[in-house]
KETIPA-871646 format. One line per 2 residues: for each residue x, y, z of C-alpha. Coordinates in steps of 0.1 Angstrom, whole numbers. Layout:
<pts>
X/Y/Z; ...
</pts>
This chain:
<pts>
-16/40/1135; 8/25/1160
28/-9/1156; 24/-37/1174
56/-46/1164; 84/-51/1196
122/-41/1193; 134/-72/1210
147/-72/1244; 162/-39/1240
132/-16/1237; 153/15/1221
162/17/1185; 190/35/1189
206/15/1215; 197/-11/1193
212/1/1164; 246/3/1179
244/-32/1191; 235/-46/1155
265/-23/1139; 287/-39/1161
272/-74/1156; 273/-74/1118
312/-62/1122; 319/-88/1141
306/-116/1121; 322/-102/1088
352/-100/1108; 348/-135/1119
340/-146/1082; 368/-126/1064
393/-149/1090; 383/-179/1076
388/-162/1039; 421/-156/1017
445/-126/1023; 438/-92/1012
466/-91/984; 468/-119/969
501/-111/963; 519/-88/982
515/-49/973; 503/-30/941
525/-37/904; 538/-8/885
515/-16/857; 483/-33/845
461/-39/813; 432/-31/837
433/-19/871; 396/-18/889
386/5/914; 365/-7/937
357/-44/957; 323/-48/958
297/-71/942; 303/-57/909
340/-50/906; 349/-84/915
318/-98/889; 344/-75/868
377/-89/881; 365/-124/875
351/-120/841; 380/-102/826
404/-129/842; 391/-163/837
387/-156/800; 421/-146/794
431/-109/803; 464/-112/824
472/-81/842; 441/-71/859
441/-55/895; 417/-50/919
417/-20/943; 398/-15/976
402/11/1001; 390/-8/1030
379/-42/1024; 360/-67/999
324/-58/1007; 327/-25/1024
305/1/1012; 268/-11/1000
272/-47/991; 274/-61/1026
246/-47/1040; 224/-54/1011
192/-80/1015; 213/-101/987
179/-108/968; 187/-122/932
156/-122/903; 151/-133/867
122/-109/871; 128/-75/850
108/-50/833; 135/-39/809
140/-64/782; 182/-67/780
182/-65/817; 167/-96/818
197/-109/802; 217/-97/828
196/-111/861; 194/-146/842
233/-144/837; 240/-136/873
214/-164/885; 231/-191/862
264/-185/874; 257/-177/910
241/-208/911; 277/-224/902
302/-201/915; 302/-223/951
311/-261/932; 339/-239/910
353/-223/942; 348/-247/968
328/-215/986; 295/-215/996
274/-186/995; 244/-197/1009
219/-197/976; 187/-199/986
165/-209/954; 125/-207/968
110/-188/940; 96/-153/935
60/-135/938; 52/-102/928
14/-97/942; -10/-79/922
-36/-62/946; -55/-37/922
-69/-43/884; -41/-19/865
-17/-38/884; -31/-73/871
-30/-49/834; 8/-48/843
13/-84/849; -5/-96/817
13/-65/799; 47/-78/812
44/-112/803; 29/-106/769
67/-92/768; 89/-121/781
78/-153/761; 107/-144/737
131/-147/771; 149/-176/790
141/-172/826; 105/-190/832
79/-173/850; 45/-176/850
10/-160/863; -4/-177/894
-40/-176/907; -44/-165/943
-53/-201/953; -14/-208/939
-3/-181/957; -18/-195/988
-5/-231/983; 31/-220/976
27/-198/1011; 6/-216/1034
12/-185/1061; -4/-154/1038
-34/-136/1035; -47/-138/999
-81/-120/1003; -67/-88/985
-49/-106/957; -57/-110/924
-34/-120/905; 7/-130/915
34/-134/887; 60/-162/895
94/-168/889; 102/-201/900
147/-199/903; 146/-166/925
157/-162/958; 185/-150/979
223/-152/989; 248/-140/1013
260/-109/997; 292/-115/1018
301/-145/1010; 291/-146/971
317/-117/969; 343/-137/987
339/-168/959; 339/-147/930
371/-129/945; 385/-165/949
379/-177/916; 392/-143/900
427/-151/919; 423/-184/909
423/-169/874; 456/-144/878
435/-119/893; 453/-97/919
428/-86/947; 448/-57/969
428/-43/997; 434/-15/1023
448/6/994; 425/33/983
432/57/949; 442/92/958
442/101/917; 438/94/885
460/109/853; 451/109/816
480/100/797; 491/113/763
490/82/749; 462/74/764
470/53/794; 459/64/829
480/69/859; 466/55/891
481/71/921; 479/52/954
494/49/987; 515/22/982
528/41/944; 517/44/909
501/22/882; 502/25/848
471/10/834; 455/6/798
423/12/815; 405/24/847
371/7/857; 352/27/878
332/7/900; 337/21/938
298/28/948; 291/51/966
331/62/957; 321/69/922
314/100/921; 348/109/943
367/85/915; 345/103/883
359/132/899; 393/125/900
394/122/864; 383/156/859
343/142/854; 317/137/872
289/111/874; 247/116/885
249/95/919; 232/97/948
230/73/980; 196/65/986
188/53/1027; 177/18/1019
161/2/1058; 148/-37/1062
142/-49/1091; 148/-88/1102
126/-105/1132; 135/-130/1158
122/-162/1154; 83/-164/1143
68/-198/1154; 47/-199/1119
74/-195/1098; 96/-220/1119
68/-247/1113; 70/-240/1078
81/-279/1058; 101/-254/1033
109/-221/1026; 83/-202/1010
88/-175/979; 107/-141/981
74/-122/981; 69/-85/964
42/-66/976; 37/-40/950
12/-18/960; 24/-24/996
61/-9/981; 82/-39/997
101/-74/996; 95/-101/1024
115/-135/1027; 125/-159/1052
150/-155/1068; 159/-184/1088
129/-189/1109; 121/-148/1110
116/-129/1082; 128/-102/1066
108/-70/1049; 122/-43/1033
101/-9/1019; 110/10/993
97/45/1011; 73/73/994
95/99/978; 83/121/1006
97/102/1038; 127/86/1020
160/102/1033; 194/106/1009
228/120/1017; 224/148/999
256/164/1019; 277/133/999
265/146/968; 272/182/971
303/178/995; 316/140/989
317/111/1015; 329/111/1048
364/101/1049; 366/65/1061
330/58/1058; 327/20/1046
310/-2/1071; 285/17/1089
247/19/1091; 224/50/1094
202/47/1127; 169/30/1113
136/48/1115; 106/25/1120
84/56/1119; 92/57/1080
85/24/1077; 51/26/1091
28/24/1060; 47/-1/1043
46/-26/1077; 6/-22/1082
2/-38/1045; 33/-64/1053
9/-74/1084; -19/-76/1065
-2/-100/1039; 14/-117/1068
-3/-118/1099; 19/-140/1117
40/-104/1113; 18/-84/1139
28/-108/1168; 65/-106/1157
97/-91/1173; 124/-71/1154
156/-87/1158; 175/-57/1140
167/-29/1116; 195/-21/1086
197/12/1071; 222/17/1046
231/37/1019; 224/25/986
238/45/950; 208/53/926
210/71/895; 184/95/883
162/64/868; 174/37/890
193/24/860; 232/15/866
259/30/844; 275/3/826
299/10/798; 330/31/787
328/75/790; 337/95/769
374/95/787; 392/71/773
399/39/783; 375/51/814
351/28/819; 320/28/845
303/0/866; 281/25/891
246/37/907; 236/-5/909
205/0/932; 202/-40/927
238/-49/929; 239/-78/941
216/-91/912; 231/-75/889
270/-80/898; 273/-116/875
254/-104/839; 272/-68/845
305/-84/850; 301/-103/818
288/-78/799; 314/-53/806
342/-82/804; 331/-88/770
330/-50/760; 363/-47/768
376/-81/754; 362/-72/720
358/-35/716; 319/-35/713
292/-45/732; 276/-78/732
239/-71/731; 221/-39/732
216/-19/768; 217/13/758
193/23/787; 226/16/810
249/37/789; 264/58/814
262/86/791; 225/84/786
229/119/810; 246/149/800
258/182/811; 218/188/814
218/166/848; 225/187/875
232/179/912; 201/193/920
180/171/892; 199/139/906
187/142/941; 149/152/928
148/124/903; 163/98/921
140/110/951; 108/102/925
122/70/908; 133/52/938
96/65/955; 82/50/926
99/19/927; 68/-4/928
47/23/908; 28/9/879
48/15/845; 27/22/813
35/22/781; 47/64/771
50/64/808; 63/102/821
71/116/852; 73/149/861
102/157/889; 129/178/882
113/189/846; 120/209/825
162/211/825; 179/236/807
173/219/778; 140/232/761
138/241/721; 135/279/716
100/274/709; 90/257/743
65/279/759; 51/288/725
43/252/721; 28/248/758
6/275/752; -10/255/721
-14/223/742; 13/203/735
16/176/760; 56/174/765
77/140/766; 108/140/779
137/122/767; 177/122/767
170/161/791; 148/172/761
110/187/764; 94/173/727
57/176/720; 39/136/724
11/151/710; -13/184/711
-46/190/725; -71/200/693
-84/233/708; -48/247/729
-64/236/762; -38/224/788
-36/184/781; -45/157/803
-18/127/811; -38/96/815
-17/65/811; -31/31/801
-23/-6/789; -54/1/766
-57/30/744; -66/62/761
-75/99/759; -42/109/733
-58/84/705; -81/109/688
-57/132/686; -31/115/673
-57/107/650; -63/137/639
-25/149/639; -16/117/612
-45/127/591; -35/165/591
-2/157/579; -13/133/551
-39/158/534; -25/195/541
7/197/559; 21/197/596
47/209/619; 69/193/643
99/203/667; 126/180/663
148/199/682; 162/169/705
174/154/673; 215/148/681
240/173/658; 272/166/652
301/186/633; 331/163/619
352/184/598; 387/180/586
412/170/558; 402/132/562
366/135/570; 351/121/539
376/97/547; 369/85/582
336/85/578; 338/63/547
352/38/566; 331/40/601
302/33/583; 283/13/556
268/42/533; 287/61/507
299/95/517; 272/118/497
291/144/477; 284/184/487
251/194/490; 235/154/495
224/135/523; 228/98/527
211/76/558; 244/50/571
250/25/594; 278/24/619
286/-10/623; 300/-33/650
331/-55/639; 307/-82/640
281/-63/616; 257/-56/643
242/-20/639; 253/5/664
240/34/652; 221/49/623
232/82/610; 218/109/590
252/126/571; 247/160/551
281/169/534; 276/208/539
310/221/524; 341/196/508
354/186/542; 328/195/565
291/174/574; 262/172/598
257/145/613; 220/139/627
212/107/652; 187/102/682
184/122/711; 190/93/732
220/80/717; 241/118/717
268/110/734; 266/70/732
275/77/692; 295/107/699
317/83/722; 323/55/692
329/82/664; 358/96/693
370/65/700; 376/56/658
391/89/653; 417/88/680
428/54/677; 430/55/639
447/89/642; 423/103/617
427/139/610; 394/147/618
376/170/648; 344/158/657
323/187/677; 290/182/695
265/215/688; 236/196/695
225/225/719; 232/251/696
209/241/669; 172/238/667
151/217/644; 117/223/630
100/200/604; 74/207/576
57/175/561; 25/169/540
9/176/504; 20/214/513
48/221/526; 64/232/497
37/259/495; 42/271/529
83/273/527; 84/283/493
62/317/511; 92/324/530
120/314/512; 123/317/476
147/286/479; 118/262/485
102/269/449; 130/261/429
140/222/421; 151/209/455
157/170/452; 149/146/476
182/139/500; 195/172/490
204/202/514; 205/239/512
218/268/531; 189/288/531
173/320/548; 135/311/563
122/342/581; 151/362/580
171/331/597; 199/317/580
198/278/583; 199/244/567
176/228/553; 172/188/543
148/176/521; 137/147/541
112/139/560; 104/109/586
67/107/581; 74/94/544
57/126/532; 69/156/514
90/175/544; 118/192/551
139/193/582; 155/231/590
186/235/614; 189/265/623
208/283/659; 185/271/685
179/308/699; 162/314/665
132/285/669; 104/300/683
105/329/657; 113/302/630
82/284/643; 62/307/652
64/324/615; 60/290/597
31/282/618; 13/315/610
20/317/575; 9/281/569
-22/289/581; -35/295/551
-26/261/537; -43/239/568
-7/238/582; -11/221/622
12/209/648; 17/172/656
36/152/677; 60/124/685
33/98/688; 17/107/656
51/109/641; 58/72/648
25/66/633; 31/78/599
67/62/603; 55/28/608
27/30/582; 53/34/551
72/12/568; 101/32/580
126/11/608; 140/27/638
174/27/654; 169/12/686
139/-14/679; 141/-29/643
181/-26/644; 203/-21/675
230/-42/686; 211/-74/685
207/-73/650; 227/-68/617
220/-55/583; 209/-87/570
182/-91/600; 169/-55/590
164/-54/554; 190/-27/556
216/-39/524; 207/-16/504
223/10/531; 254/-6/522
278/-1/499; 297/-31/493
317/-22/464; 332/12/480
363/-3/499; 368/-17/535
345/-3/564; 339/-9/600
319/-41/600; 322/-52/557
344/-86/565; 321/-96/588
288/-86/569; 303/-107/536
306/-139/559; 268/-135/569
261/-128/532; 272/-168/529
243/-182/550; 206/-178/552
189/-156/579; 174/-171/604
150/-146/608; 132/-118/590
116/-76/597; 83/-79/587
53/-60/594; 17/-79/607
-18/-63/607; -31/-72/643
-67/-80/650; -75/-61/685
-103/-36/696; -83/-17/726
-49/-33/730; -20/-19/706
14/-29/699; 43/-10/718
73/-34/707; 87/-71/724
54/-82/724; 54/-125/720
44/-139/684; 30/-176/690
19/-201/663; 4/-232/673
13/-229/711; 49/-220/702
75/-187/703; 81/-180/666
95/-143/675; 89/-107/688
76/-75/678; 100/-45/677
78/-16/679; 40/-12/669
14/17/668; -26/22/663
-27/24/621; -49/52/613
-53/40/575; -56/3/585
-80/10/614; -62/-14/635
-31/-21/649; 1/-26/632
35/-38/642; 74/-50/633
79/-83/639; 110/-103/638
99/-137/623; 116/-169/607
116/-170/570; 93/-199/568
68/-177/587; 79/-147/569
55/-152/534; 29/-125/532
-6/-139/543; 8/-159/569
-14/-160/603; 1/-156/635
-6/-145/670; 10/-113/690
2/-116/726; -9/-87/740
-26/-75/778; -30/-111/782
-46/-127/746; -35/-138/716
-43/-119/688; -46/-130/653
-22/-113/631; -16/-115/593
23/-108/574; 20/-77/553
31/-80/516; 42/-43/519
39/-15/543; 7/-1/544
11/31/531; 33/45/497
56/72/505; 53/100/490
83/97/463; 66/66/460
37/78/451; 48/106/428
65/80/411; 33/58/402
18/91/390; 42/100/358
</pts>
């Protein structure tokens, strides 16, 4: 395959290249004249509530936010100038469009204020508003749409599915023979990077911001007290806080600090045309279109256009040297010499879409380096420094920059988060994430950029880290077919006869649903076993630790030898974390929360401790100990075999320090299926002779493995809410059905003042759980709930229901709707499926059930 395409007048690239460098400096250069002065001010202040390091897209967004509503003292540092690094190179698209829900909070914030931003400032940014497309080419991919917008009608931002005929009308110029389908969001388009960050940086002056470039930070000091030092050229500052948010800096700032953070400068090309006589006879500007299949974006731009691939994880380059050895000094507004050849694939489909393309001439190629993280997901939120905060690894900066400024503003402003986003935390990546598993999975995600993403999607790159349970291969070699979550391998679900298992993702169910099957049944009439190993562990010990954590969360304290669930609530009464607490000795307990949220919890619990001045240590030995579960009509049987222990009484919600197979560990009587089961920590070296024993030894009682997937099965079926979907930081106690995990009468906690005010009024909305009538399609969670052409609410998480023979979900609904035998309608892959309010969950638990029996 060769291109048709011409390089202009200039027939080289790389003569080319250094002619467009130059060009783009010059008209920055020519635009930052007509622009304030770098200070703002004169030079840097001796102190600040909040100094931020960095001035592009997002640390202004920052600046801005912090300022206009009300923080005095905030400073803005740049080492070069506003712009410099990623932002002004970037393609400036700007989306409502986005596959994670509480993103789309963000895109839609940044597109409401963008939109704005030039009347406030008396700026213009050149917002361009034509509209969106994402084109659907294959079958799956028209699965995807319908899946995706079965999960947006409880959202803001409209967008729509379009026929091709729709597609062709809204852009007279394409070829629509190959599509299917096209999704479109009607308020997307496109602005001047450049400018945008030159009105926000006006506005955040206006507000008392103080904007200082050509002053870079040489280092950064902890403080007793807590305060940082920030060393410059120009002297110190003494800040209350530090906001990292210098892009492809961040990992030199992280550093600085003593940390480090999982970045890596992806090489991002686009290429822009000289004039195309089509395009130029277009009457208006047509949608920003998203091939997806094709891997690329294509707008106008002016009367050329503009196309950018997102490469195959094979020809993609990185700056892997920046990674290992840091950044070149002084690197801030170059380019990388474009390579068309890479490009190649990605332009034969763009031709194909657009044929007006083949005839065209390239007017310049950008290739520039863009910061991803490991998933493509920014890191947005405080570390476990404190007063450190992060704003890095925006792939989509320049969409993000407005709804992460706010978010982060608001954080601050208030000491908690405003909505939920936990998939940005930037410590959703431990010690676990090596250089060398940054550059591989960033190398696969941003590759995959435009892949299809299922439902239990995985992907395989960089797997296994160092973190596997003890009993990792032993479970590979029965057939378990691993997830991987938060660095963990954890068993989705296990082949029936050991073979190695198939991963074959669907919108539909697919080849895992017998199984699964067959594991939720298992545990229900004999007994099974599970590796919970990822499960988070946490040691807080101390004088006051009954204390502290009295007052950090809702629960009672349990007294020695109990175990109580608990809430950790926001000041507002919005549920940040849920908590398993053991009270092993008088002033020591185990604290137990989700893999995913390790640190995230760790962080808050920290942060309490320290600025309460609680006498308290709070230790993380999450990779020290392993965690096997036995659960079903047996399991007392098969522990009681190897550990006297288990025969005598052992109450539900009580603990023991036991000895299972000659391993000394502790055991919970609990058990998340809702049967009989109990959970044993024990020194994760330890697990796959702990497993291995219990496994052969319950033989004799029908003891199996089973899974994750089956485990949120049996879960959901006694009706059993998860941190994370039912409850987060979007909803309260109240919202959940989660009272009685409160215990008002025990004194002041985190959270109480503010849960008695929402005692006062009604809820506006109520967790219940719907029966859904549907032959292939099953609930995941966000899935719309309609009644008579309306929104009404969302689901939260759902699952195939083995003992209802259909699916079943959590739905958030209002109380009107909320009365058991109500009908409603759960969109899902496209319909609307008739659903029916539960009375009860489905299935008794089994204290429940023992209960009915005396």
């Amino acid at each position: 395959m060769r291109l048709l395409l011409r390089m202009g007048s200039s027939g080289c690239l790389s003569r080319y290249y250094r002619r467009c460098d130059r060009s783009l400096s010059s008209t920055h250069q020519r635009l930052s004249n007509s622009h304030e002065s770098s200070s703002g001010g004169g030079g840097c202040v001796d102190e600040a509530e909040t100094v931020i390091i960095g001035g592009g897209i997002v640390g202004v967004c920052i600046a801005y936010h912090l300022a206009r509503q009300g923080q005095k003292g905030v400073v803005l540092l740049e080492k070069s100038e506003l712009t410099a690094g990623s932002t002004w190179h970037a393609a400036g698209l700007t989306t409502t469009f986005q596959g994670i829900v509480n993103l789309k909070k963000l895109h839609y914030y940044s597109l409401n204020m963008y939109s704005h931003i030039a009347q406030e400032t008396g700026q213009e940014i050149n917002l361009h508003l034509p509209g969106s497309i994402r084109i659907a080419t294959t079958p799956t991919r028209v699965d995807e749409m319908r899946y995706q917008m079965a999960r947006h009608g409880n959202h803001e931002a409209p967008q729509c599915l379009i026929t091709p005929e729709q597609v062709k009308q809204l852009v007279p110029i394409a070829n629509v023979d190959n599509i299917l389908m096209g999704l479109y969001s009607p308020y997307d388009g496109h602005v001047d990077p450049y400018s945008l960050t030159q009105a926000i940086a006006k506005g955040a002056r206006s507000y008392g911001a103080q904007i200082t470039q050509g002053v870079g930070v040489s280092g950064l000091h902890l403080r007793e007290d807590g305060r940082w030092v920030v060393s410059t050229e120009k002297g110190d500052i003494i800040t209350n806080r530090v906001v990292n948010a210098a892009g492809f800096w961040a990992k030199e700032v992280a550093k600085m600090a003593g940390s480090d953070l999982p970045l890596v400068p992806n090489h991002h090309q686009y290429l822009v045309t000289s004039t195309v006589p089509e395009v130029k006879a277009l009457q208006k500007e047509i949608p920003v279109l998203r091939h997806l299949e094709g891997s690329f974006y294509l707008r106008m731009e002016r009367d050329g256009l503009l196309i950018g691939p997102y490469e195959s994880m094979e020809s993609m380059k990185q700056s892997e040297d920046w990674v290992r050895s840091g950044v070149p000094p002084g690197f801030g507004k170059e380019l990388f010499e474009g390579d068309l050849e890479r490009l190649e694939p990605h332009l034969e489909v763009a031709m194909e879409l657009m044929p007006c393309f083949a005839s065209a001439s390239i007017q310049s190629v950008v290739n520039g380096p863009i910061t991803y993280t490991p998933d493509l997901l920014p890191l947005m939120g405080p570390h476990t420094q404190p007063n450190m905060w992060i704003a890095a690894g925006l792939g989509y900066g320049i969409v993000h920059g407005g709804g992460v400024g706010k978010y982060l503003a608001d954080w601050i402003l208030t000491g908690h988060p405003p909505f939920e986003l936990t998939e940005c935390d930037p410590l959703r990546f431990g010690s676990w994430t090596s250089d060398d598993y940054v550059l591989t999975k960033a190398r696969e995600s941003y590759g995959m950029n435009n892949a299809i993403t299922f439902p239990h999607e995985e992907r395989f790159k960089g797997r296994p880290t160092k973190r596997t349970s003890g009993a990792h291969e032993l479970l590979v070699d029965r057939g378990a077919c691993m997830h991987f979550h938060s660095g963990w391998e954890q068993p989705a679900w296990f082949t029936d006869d050991g073979t190695q298992p198939q991963y074959i993702p669907s919108f539909t169910r697919t080849n895992w649903h017998a199984a699964v099957g067959r594991e939720v049944e298992r545990v229900m009439k004999t007994a099974g076993i599970i590796d919970l190993t990822p499960f988070a562990k946490l040691l807080v010990e101390g004088p006051q630790a009954a204390s502290f954590l009295d007052y950090v969360t809702a629960n009672s304290v349990p007294r020695v030898g109990r175990t109580v669930i608990t809430h950790v609530l926001s000041p507002d009464a919005r549920v940040y974390a849920e908590l398993t607490v053991t009270r092993t000795e008088e002033n020591s307990f185990l604290v137990i929360t989700g893999s995913g949220v390790e640190l995230h919890d760790l962080r808050w619990l920290q942060d309490y401790a320290r600025k309460g001045e609680w006498k308290v240590s709070i230790t993380n030995v999450t990779e020290d100990l392993g965690c096997v579960s036995v659960a079903g009509p047996k399991a007392k049987h098969i522990l009681a075999t190897l550990s006297p222990t288990f025969a005598d009484k052992f109450p539900f919600f009580s603990s023991k320090e036991v000895t299972v197979a000659g391993i000394k560990a502790t055991a919970l009587r609990l058990s998340y299926t809702g049967e009989l089961g109990w959970e044993i920590y024990h020194p994760r070296k330890h697990s796959a002779h702990l497993y291995e024993a219990l496994y052969n030894n319950g033989q004799q009682f029908g003891l199996g493995d089973f899974g994750t997937h089956a485990l949120n099965v049996l879960r959901q079926e006694k009706g059993f809410k998860m941190w994370g979907a039912e409850m987060n930081m979007d909803t309260t106690l109240v919202d959940a059905g989660l009272l009685n995990f409160a215990n008002m009468k025990k004194g002041d906690f985190v959270g109480r003042a503010a849960l008695v005010e929402l005692l006062k009024h009604r809820a506006g909305r109520q967790l219940v759980q719907v029966k859904i009538n549907s032959e292939h399609v099953d609930p995941h969670g966000d899935e719309t709930v309609w009644l008579g052409g309306k929104v009404v609410g969302n689901t939260t998480s759902g699952c195939f229901s083995y003992h209802l023979g259909q699916p079943l979900a959590f739905a958030y609904l209002p109380p009107l709707l909320s009365v058991p035998g109500t009908q409603v309608q759960v969109e899902m892959l496209g319909e609307l499926c008739e659903a029916t309010v539960l009375p009860a969950p489905p299935v008794l638990t089994h204290t429940a059930r023992a209960k009915l029996t005396k």
